[in-house]
C-alpha positions as CSV (number, residue, x, y, z in Angstrom):
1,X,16.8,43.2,-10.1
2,X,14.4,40.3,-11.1
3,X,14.9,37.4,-9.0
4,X,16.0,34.4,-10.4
5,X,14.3,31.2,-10.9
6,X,16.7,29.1,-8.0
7,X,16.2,32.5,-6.2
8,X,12.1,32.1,-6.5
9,X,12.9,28.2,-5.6
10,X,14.5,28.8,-2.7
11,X,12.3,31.6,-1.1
12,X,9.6,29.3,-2.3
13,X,10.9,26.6,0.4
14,X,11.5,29.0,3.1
15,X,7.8,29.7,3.0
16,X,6.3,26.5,2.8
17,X,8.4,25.5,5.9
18,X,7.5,28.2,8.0
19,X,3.8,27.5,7.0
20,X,1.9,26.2,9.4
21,X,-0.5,23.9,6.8
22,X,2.9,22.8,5.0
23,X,5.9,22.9,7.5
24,X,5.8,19.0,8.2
25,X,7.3,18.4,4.7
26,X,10.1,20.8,6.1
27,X,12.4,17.7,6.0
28,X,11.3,15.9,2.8
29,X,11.9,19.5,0.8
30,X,15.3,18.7,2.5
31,X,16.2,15.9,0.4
32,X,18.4,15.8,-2.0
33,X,18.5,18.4,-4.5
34,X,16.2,20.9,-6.0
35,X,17.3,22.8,-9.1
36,X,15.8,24.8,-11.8
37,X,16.9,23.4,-15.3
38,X,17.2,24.0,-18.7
39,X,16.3,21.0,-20.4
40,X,12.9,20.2,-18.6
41,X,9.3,20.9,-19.6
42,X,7.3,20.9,-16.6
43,X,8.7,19.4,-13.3
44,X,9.8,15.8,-11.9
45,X,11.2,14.0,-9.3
46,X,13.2,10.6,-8.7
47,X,11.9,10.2,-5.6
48,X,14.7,12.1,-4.2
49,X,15.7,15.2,-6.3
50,X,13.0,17.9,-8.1
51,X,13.8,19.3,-10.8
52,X,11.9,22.5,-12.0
53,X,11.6,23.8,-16.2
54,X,13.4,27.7,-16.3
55,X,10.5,28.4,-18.7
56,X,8.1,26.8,-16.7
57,X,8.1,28.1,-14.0
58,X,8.5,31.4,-15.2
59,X,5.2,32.6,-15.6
60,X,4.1,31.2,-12.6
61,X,2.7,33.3,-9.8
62,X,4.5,32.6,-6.3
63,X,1.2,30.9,-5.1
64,X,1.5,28.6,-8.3
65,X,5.3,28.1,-7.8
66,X,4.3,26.8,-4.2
67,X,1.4,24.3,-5.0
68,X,4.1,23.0,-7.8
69,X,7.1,22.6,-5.2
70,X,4.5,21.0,-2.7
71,X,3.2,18.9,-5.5
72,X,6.5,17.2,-6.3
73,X,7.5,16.6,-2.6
74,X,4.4,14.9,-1.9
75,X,5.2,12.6,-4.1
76,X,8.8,12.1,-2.2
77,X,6.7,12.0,0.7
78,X,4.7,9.5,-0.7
79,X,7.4,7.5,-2.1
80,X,5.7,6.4,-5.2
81,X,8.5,6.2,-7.0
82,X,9.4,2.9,-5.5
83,X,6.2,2.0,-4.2
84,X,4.7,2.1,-7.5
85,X,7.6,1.1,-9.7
86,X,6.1,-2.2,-11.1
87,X,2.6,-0.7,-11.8
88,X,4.4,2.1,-13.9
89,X,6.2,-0.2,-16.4
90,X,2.9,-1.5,-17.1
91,X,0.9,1.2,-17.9
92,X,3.5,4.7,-17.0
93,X,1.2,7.5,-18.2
94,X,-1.9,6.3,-16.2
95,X,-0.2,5.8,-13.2
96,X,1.6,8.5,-13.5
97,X,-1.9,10.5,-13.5
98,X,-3.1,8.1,-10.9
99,X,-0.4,9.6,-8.3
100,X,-0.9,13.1,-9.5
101,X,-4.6,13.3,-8.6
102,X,-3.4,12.2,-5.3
103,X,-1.0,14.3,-4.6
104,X,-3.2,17.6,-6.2
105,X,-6.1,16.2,-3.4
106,X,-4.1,16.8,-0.9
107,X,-3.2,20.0,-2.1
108,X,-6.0,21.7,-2.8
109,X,-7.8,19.9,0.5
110,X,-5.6,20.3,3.2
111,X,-4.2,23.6,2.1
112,X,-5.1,27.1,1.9
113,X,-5.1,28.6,-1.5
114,X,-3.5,31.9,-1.0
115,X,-0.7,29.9,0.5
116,X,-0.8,27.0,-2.6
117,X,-2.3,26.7,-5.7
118,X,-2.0,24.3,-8.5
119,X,-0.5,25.4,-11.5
120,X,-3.2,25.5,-14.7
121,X,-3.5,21.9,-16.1
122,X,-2.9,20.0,-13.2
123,X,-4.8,16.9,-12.4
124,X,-8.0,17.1,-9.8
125,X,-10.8,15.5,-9.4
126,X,-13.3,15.9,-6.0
127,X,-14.1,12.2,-6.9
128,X,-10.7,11.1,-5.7
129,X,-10.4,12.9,-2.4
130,X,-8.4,10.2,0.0
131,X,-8.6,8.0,-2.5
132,X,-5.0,6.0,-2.6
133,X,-3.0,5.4,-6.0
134,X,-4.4,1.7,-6.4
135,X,-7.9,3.3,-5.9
136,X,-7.4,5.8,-8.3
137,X,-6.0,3.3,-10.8
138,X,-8.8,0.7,-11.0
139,X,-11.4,3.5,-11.9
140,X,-9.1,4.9,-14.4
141,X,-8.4,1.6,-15.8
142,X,-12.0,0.6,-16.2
143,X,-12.8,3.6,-17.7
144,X,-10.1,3.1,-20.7
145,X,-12.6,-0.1,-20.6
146,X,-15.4,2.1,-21.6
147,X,-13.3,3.7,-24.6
148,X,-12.3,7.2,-22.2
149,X,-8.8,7.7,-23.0
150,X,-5.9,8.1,-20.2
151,X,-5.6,11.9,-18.7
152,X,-2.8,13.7,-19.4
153,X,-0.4,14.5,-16.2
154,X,1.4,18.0,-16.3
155,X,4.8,16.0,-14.8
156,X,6.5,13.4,-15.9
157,X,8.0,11.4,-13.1
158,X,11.4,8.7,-13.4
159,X,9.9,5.4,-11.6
160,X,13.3,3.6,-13.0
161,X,14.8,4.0,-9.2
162,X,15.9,6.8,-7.1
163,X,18.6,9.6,-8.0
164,X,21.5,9.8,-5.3
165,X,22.4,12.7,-3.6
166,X,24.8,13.9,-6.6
167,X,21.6,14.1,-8.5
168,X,22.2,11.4,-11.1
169,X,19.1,9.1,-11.3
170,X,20.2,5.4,-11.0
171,X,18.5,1.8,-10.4
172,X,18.6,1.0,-6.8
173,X,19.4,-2.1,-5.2
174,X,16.4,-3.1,-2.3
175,X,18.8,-2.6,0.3
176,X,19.5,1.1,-0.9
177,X,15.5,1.6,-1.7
178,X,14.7,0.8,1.9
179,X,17.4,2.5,3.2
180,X,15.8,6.0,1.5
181,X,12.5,5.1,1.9
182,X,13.7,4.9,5.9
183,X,15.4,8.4,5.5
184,X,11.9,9.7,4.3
185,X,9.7,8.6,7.0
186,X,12.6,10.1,9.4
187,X,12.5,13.0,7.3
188,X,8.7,13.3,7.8
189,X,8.9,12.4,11.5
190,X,11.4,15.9,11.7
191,X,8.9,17.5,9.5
192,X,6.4,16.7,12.1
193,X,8.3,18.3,15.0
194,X,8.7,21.4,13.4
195,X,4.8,21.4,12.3
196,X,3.7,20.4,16.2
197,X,5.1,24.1,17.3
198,X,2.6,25.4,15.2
199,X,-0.3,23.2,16.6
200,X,-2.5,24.4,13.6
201,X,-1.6,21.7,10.4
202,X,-3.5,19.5,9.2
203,X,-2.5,15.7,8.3
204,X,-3.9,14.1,5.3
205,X,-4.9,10.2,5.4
206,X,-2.1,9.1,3.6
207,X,0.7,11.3,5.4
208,X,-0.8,9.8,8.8
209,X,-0.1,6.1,7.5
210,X,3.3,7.4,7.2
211,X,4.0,8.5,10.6
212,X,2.4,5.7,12.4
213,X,4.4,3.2,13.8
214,X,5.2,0.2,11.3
215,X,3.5,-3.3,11.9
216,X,5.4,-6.1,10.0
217,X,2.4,-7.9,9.1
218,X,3.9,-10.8,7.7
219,X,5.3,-11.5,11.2
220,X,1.7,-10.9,13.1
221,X,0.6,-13.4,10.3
222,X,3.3,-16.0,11.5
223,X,2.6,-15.5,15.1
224,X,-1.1,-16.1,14.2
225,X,-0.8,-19.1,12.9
226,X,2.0,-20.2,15.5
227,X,-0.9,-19.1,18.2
228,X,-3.3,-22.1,16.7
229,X,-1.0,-25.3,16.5
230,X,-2.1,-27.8,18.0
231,X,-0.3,-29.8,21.2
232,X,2.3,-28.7,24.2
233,X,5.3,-30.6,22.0
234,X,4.6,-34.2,22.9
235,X,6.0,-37.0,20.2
236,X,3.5,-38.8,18.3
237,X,4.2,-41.7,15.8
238,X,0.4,-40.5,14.1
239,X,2.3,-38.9,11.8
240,X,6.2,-38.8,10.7
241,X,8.2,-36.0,10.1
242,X,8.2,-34.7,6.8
243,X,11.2,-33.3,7.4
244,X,12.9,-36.5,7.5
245,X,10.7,-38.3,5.4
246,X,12.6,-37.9,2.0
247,X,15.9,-39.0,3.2
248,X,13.4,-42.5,4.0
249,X,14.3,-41.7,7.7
250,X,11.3,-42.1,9.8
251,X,10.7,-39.9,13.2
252,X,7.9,-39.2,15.2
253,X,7.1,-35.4,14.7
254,X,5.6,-33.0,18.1
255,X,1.9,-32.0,18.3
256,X,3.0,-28.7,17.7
257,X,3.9,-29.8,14.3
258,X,0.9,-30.3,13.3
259,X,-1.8,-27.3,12.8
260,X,-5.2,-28.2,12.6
261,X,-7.7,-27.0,9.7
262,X,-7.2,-23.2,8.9
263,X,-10.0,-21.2,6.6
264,X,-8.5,-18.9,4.4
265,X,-11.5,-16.4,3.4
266,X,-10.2,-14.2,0.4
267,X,-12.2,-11.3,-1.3
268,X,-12.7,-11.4,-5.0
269,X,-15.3,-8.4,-5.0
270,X,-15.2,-6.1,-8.1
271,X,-12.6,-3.8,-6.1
272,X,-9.9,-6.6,-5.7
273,X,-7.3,-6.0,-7.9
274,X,-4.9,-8.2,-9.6
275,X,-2.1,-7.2,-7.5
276,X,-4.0,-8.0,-4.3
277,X,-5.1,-11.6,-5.3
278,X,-1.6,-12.3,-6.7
279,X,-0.2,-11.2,-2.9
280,X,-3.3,-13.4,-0.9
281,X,-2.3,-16.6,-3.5
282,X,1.3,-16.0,-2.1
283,X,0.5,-15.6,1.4
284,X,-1.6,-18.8,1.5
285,X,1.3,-20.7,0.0
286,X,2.9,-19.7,2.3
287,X,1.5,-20.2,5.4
288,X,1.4,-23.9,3.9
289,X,4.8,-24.4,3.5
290,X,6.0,-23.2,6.8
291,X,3.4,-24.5,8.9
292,X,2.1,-27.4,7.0
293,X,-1.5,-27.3,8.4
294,X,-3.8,-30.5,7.9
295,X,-6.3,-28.8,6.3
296,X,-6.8,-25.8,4.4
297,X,-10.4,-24.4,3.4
298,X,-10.3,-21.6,0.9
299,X,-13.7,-19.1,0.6
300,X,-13.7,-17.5,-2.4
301,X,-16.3,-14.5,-1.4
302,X,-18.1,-10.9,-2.7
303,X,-21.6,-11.1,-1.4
304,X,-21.7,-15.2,-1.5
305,X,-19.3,-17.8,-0.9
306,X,-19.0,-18.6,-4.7
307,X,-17.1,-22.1,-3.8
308,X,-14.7,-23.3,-1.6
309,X,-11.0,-25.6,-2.7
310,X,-9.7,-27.9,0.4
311,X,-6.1,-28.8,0.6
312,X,-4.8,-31.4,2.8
313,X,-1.1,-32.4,3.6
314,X,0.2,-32.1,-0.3
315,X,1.2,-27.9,-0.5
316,X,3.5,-27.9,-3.5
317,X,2.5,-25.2,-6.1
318,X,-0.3,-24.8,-4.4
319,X,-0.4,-21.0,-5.3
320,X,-1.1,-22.6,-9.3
321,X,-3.7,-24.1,-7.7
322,X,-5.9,-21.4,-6.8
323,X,-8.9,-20.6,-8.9
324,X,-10.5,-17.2,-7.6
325,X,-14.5,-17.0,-8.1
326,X,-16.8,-13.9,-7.7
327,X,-15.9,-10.5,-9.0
328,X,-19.7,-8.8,-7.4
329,X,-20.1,-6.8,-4.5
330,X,-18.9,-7.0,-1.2
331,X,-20.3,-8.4,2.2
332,X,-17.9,-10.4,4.7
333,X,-21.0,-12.0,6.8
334,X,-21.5,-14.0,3.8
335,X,-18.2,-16.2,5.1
336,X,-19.8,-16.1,9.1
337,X,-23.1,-17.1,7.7
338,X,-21.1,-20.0,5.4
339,X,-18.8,-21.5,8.5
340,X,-21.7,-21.4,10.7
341,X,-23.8,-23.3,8.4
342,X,-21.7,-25.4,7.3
343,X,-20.4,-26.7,11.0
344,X,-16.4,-25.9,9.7
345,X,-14.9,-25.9,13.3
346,X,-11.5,-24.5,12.1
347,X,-8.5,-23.7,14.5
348,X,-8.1,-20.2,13.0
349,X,-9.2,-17.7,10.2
350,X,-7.4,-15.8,8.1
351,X,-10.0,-13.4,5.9
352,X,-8.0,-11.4,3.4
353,X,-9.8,-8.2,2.3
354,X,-9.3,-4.5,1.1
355,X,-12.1,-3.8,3.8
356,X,-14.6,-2.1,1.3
357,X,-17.3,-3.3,2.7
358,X,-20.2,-2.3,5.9
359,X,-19.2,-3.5,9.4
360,X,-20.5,-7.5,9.9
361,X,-21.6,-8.8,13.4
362,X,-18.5,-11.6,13.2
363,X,-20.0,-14.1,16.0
364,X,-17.7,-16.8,15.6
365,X,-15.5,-18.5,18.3
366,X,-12.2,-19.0,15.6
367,X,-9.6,-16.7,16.3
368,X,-9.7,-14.4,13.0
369,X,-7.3,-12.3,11.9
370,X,-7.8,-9.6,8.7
371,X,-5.4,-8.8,6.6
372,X,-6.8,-5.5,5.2
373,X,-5.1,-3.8,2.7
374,X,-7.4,0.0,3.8
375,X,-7.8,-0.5,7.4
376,X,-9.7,3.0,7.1
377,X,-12.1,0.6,5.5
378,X,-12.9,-1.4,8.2
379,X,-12.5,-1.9,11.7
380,X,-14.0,-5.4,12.9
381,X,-15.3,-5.8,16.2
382,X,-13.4,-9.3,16.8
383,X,-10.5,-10.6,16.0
384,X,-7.0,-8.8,15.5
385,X,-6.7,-6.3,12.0
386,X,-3.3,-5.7,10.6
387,X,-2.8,-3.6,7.1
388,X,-1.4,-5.6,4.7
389,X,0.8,-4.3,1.7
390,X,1.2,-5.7,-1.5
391,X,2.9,-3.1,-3.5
């Protein structure tokens, strides 16, 4: 009797996870439901549940039906569903293409082809191997520049928020995104066990990211800028506290009140993206409000320092305020060389960067902290790195 299509699906799983090159999705494959359907042409997923086409999937050979079933849970695995919810209502078939070709990279690199192949049509190009989604969508977007039109993806994914466990795709609140997103780095973790008894798999860049340990970067960032106040919290009448100040009560504030000057170096190289500036502009304002420095320096850099905007004491909207300069290529000891000639004795550095650029000599005594978006980019020598996210 010819086997069924669920029948194909299911013996389809059992394979992959007893694969030693594919047995760490084991638990993401897990998740919710997968189901061959009727009314589908291709495959998708919610970010939870994969649906299959009967017809589809038909004349596919069992190595085809694999490289599809991985192809769908990879992008569970990569939660890009939620992670890359925003960028899809913008522009949904090119990011849906930009997070195929990852997904089919990682395929067809990290896994042998007797054991997976991708189904005719699919999405691959060598150019993009470990390249993330983001990477992927500012080469495709500057080519639609140049007049190429968008490539066609062979899925068609729902970004409008994960499906629940009953299979009925739904918005999401952020408390019930997290708490799934949570469930699949558990589930990948599990995955992981299971693929450690074979001691053979390979892990892909962006797979690794997943399992390593979280760093809330936000709070690094706080405890930076905590780590350069000024003072051991003696009273000083040099200066009131603004907390008081608009009730026309006047206090001394504490030393520790009061941070010193803080340069805030942030790329604007031709790889920066809108979504990257739009996340430094909101850090810096930040960092402003809650710490109220008494200086801020901002280096807009690419291979210069293209100018500089200095804030002192007055924050508010000071994110409007901003006006980004360069847009070139990309070399960080342009800011070293800048401070140093310029004698800027600041209390700290921040240098926001996606960290495409060579390794600088960073001689300078500031405490510096990155906040790299690719910390596969770059590793300085000094100072403390933390990955940043802004999707």
């Amino acid at each position: 009797m010819k086997a069924t299509g669920q029948d194909r699906l299911k013996r389809a799983h059992v394979i992959l996870m007893q694969h030693p090159e594919t047995a760490l999705y084991s638990g993401i494959m897990m998740m919710g439901e997968s189901t061959v359907i009727d009314d589908c042409p291709t495959a998708y997923t919610d970010g939870l549940n994969k649906r299959y086409g009967r017809k589809f999937i038909e004349p596919l050979t069992d190595a085809e039906l694999r490289g599809l079933v991985m192809h769908e849970n990879l992008h569970v695995a990569l939660k890009h569903m939620s992670r890359f919810k925003v960028q899809f209502k913008k522009e949904p078939q090119l990011v849906n293409a930009c997070a195929d070709y990852v997904v089919n990279d990682i395929i067809d690199s990290f896994v042998d082809k007797k054991h997976c192949q991708l189904p005719e049509g699919a999405l691959l190009d060598k150019k993009y191997h470990n390249w993330s989604v983001n990477e992927v969508l500012r080469d495709l977007q500057k080519q639609q520049e140049n007049g190429n039109p968008p490539p066609q993806s062979l899925d068609e994914h729902d970004f409008s928020g994960s499906g629940s466990e009953g299979g009925q795709s739904q918005p999401m609140t952020g408390v019930e995104q997290k708490a799934q997103d949570k469930k699949v780095d558990e589930a990948l973790r599990e995955g992981g066990l299971m693929a450690s008894r074979f001691g053979s798999g390979k892990t892909p860049r962006a797979i690794g990211e997943s399992l390593a340990p979280k760093v809330d970067w936000k709070t690094v960032l706080k405890d930076f800028v905590t780590s350069v106040t000024k003072g051991v919290d003696e009273y000083t009448w040099r200066k009131f506290n603004k907390r008081y100040l608009a009730d026309d009560i006047y206090l001394p504030s504490t030393e520790n009140d009061s941070v010193g000057e803080i340069v805030v170096a942030i790329d604007t190289s031709g790889s920066i993206g809108t979504s990257e500036l739009n996340s430094f502009s909101s850090e810096v304002a930040s960092i402003c409000e809650t710490c109220s420095p008494e200086k801020v320096r901002i280096l807009w850099w690419d291979t210069e320092v293209h100018g500089e905007q200095v804030f002192t004491d007055n924050y508010q909207d000071i994110a409007k305020l901003l006006k980004p300069q360069g847009g070139g290529g990309t070399d960080v000891q342009c800011v070293a060389d800048y401070i140093t000639d310029k004698h800027i004795n600041a209390e700290g550095i921040l240098v926001f960067t996606d960290g495409w650029f060579n390794k600088p000599q960073w001689n300078i005594s500031s405490k510096t902290l990155w906040l790299v978006t690719n910390t596969d980019k770059y590793l300085p020598s000094t100072g403390t790195v933390v990955k940043q996210d802004y999707v």
